[in-house]
C-alpha positions in Angstrom: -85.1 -1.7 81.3 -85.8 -4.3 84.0 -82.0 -6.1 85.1 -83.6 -9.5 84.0 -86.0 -10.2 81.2 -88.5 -12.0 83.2 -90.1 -14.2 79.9 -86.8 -15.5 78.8 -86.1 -16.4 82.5 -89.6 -17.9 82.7 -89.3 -19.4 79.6 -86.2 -20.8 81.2 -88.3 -22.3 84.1 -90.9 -24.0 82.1 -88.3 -25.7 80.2 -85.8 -26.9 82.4 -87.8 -26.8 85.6 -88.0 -24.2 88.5 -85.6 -26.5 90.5 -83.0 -27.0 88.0 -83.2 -23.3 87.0 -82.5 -22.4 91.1 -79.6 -25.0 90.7 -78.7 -23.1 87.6 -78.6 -19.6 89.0 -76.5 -21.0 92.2 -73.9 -22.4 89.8 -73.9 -19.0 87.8 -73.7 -16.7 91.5 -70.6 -18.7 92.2 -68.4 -19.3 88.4 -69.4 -15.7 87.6 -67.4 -13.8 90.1 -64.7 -16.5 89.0 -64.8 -15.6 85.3 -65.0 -11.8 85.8 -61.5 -12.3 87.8 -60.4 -14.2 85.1 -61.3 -11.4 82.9 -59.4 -8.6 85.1 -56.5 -10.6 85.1 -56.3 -11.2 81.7 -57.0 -7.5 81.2 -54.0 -6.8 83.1 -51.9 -9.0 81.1 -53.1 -8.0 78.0 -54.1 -11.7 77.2 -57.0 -11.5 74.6 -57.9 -15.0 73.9 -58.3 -15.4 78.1 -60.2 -12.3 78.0 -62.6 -13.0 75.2 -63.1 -16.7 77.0 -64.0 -15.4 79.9 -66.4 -12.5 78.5 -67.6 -15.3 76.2 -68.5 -17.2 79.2 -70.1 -14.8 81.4 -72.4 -13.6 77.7 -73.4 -16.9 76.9 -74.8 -17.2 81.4 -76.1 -13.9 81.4 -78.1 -14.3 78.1 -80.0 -18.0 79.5 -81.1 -16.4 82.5 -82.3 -13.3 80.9 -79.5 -10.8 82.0 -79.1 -9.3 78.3 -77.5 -6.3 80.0 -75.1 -7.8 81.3 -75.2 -10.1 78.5 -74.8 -7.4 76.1 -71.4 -5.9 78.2 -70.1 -9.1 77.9 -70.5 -9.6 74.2 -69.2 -6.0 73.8 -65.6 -6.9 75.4 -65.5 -10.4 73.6 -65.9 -9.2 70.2 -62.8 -6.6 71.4 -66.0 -3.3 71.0 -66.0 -0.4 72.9 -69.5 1.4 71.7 -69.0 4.4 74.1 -65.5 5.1 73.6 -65.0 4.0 76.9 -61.3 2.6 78.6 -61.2 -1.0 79.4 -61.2 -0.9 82.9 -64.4 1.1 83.3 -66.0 -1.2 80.7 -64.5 -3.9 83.3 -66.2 -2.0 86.7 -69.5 -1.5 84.9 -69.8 -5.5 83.8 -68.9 -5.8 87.5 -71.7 -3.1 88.6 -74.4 -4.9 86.2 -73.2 -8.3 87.2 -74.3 -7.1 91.1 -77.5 -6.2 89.4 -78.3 -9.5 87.8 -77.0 -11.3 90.6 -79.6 -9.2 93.0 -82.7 -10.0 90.8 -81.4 -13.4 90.1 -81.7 -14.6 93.9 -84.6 -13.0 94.3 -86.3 -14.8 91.5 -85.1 -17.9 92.3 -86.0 -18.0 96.0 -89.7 -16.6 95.1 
């Protein structure tokens, strides 16, 4: 599985513009380590409204740009689902891993 699907992300580009999609992804590098603090802390403080706001957030990015990995971790801790049985902060560390990923392959897409 590639880290981003490279149709929706082109599909992106057509429609909003290769320009406006680099502005896009800039935005995204720099409110997405934001909201995945936001969703550590709310973790922490067992605040699930902040949490699912957050992972709402970083679901509804990840999906436009084609990141449905990430997109799909996300979606997992808004909607409160743990598909592998796994604890909440190891769901948290591997958004964080796949977020690296998408961030990678993002930059490199948009400075191509």
């Amino acid at each position: 599985m590639t880290v981003i699907d490279r149709q929706i992300y082109a599909e992106l580009q057509e429609t909003a513009g290769a320009e406006f999609v680099t502005e896009l992804v800039q935005a995204f590098l720099e409110d997405a380590p934001v909201q995945l603090r936001e969703l550590a802390r709310a973790a922490e403080a067992g605040d699930a409204l902040a949490l699912r706001r957050a992972a709402h957030t970083l679901k509804s990015n990840g999906n436009t740009f084609g990141a449905t990995a990430f997109a799909d971790l996300a979606r997992a801790l808004e909607q409160g689902s743990n598909p592998g049985g796994e604890t909440l902060a190891t769901q948290l560390r591997t958004l964080d891993l796949a977020y690296a990923e998408a961030a990678a392959a993002l930059t490199g897409l948009s400075h191509a």
